[in-house]
C-alpha positions in Angstrom: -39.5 -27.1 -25.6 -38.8 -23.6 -24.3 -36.8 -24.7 -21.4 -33.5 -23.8 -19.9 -31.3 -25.7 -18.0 -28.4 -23.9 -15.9 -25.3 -25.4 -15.1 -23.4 -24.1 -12.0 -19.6 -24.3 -12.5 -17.9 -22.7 -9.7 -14.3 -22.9 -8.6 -14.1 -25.8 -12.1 -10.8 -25.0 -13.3 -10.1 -28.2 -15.1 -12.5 -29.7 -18.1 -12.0 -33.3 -19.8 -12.9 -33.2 -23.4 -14.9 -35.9 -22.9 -17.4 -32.9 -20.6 -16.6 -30.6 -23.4 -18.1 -33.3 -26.2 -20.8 -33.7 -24.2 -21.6 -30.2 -23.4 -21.8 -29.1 -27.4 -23.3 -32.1 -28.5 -26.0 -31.0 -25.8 -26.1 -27.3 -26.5 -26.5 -28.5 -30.2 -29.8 -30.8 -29.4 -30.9 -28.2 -26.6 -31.2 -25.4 -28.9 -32.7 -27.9 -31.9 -35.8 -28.7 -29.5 -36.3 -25.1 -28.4 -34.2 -25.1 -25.6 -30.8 -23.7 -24.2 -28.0 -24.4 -22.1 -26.7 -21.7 -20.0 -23.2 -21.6 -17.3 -22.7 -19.8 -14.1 -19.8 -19.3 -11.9 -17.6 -19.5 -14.5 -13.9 -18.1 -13.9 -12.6 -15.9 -16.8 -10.0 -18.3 -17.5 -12.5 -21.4 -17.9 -15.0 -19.2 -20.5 -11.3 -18.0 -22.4 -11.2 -22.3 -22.4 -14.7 -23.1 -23.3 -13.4 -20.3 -26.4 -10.9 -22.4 -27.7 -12.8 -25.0 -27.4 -15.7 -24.3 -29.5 -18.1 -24.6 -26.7 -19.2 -20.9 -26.3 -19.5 -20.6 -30.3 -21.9 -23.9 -29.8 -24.2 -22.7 -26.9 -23.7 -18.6 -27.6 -21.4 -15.9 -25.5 -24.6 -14.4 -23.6 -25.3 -17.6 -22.0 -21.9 -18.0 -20.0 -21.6 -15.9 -16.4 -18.9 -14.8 -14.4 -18.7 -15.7 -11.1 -19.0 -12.9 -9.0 -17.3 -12.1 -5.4 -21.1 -12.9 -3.7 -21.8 -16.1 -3.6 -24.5 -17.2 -5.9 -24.6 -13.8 -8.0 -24.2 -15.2 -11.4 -26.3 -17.9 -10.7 -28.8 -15.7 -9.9 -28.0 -13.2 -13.5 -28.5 -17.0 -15.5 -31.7 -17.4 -13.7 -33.3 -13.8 -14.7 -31.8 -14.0 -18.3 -33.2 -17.6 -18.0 -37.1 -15.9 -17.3 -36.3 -13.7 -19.6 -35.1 -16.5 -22.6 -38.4 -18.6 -21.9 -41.0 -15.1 -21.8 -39.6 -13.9 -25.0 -39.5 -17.9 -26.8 -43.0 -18.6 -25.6 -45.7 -19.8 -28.0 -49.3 -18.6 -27.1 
């Protein structure tokens, strides 16, 4: 437990609902076992989908990033929030 796992998604402007199933149903067990899913590179218009959807209510609104004009940017803000999820959820 206490792991994260980030999942790039930039330029993704479509999603099936069979990704979308998959993607709760994952957040749901991630966060059961201790762990959480996170998304970077997101467009606005793909998080406003993952809304109606019900997959940003499933794996939390702080866990999804924006992609940013540099390259790699919001990758890099899921990885510090990442350090930051497992240092605060550790067990000593």
């Amino acid at each position: 437990h206490n792991s994260v796992i980030i999942m790039r998604e930039r330029d993704r402007d479509t999603v099936s609902l069979t990704a979308v199933d998959w993607l709760v149903d994952h957040a749901k067990r991630y966060r059961e076992h201790g762990n959480r899913l996170m998304f970077s590179g997101l467009s606005e218009e793909t998080v406003q989908l993952y809304r109606e959807l019900g997959v940003v209510d499933e794996v939390g609104e702080e866990y999804f990033f924006i992609k940013k004009p540099k390259l790699g940017a919001s990758t890099r803000e899921a990885y510090e929030a990442a350090k930051a999820w497992i240092e605060q959820n550790r067990s000593d």
